[in-house]
N, C-alpha and C positions, 0 to 999 in steps of 0.2 A: 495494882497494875495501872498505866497511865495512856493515855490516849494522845496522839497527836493530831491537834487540831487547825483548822485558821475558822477564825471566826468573825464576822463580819456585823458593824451594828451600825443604826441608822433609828435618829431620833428625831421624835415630831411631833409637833402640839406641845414643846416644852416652853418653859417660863424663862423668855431668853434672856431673862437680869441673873437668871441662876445657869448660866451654859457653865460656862466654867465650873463650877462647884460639878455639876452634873458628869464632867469631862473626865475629871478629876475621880469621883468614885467609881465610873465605870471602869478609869485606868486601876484601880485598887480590885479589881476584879477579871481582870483578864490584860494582857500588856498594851492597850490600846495606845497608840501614840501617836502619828499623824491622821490629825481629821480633817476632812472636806467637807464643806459645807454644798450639797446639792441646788440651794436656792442662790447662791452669791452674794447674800447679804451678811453672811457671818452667823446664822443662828436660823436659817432653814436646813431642817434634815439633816444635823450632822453624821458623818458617815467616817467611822472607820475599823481598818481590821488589822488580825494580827494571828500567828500563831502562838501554840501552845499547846500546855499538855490538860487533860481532864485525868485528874486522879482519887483515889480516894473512893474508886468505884463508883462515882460522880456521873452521871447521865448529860447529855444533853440535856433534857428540859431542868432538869435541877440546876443545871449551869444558867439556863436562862431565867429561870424565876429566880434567883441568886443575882442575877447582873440586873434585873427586870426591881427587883425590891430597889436595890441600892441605888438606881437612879430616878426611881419613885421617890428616895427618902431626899434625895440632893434637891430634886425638883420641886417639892412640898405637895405635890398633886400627883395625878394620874399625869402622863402622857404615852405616845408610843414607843416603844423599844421592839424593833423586828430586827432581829437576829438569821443569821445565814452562818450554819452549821455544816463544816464540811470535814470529815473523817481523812483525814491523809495518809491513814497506813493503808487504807484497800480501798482504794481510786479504782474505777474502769479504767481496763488496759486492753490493748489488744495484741498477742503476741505475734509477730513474723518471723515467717525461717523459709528463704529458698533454699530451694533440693537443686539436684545436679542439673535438669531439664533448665530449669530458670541460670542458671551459672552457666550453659553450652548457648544459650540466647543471646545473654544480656553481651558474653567476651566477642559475640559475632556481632552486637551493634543494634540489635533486636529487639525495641520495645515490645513491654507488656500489649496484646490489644486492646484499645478504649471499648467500654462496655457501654452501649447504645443505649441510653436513656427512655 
């Protein structure tokens, strides 16, 4: 079973002579493809996301100690990899339906009334 995901990465404290290498395996790990760099120098924070699926009965965190290894190994050390995991098949939603009472209103011109804070 597979999971649709967007997943979101942002790294820091990396050895910026290895960005690229680093860019590169984390693209071999999930479809990451346009990064921004948050600092604007080219090698603070870089930052990107992408969707996709989690399969293989594959968790969250196993997807991130999997993308968290592989950019450990490009980097040669530690640094940080924070990830922002978001589930896209069952998002908060809110459903609406006006009834007849709100349709006799709205055809006579009748806003909703503002709710007094």
């Amino acid at each position: 079973m597979s999971r649709f995901y967007n997943m979101t990465v942002t790294i820091s404290r990396q050895d910026s002579a290895r960005l690229d290498a680093i860019k590169t395996s984390a693209k071999a790990e999930w479809p990451f493809d346009d990064w921004s760099d948050n600092g604007g120098d080219g090698n603070d924070s870089p930052t990107a996301s992408a969707e996709g699926f989690l399969s293989g009965g594959e968790s969250e965190e196993q997807f991130i100690e999997r993308l968290s290894v592989a950019v450990w190994k490009a980097n040669g050390a530690y640094c940080d990899v924070i990830v922002d995991a978001t589930f896209l098949e069952s998002l908060p939603y809110e459903t609406h339906h006006l009834d007849e009472a709100d349709y006799q209103r709205l055809i006579k011109g009748t806003p909703m009334a503002k709710k007094e804070s």
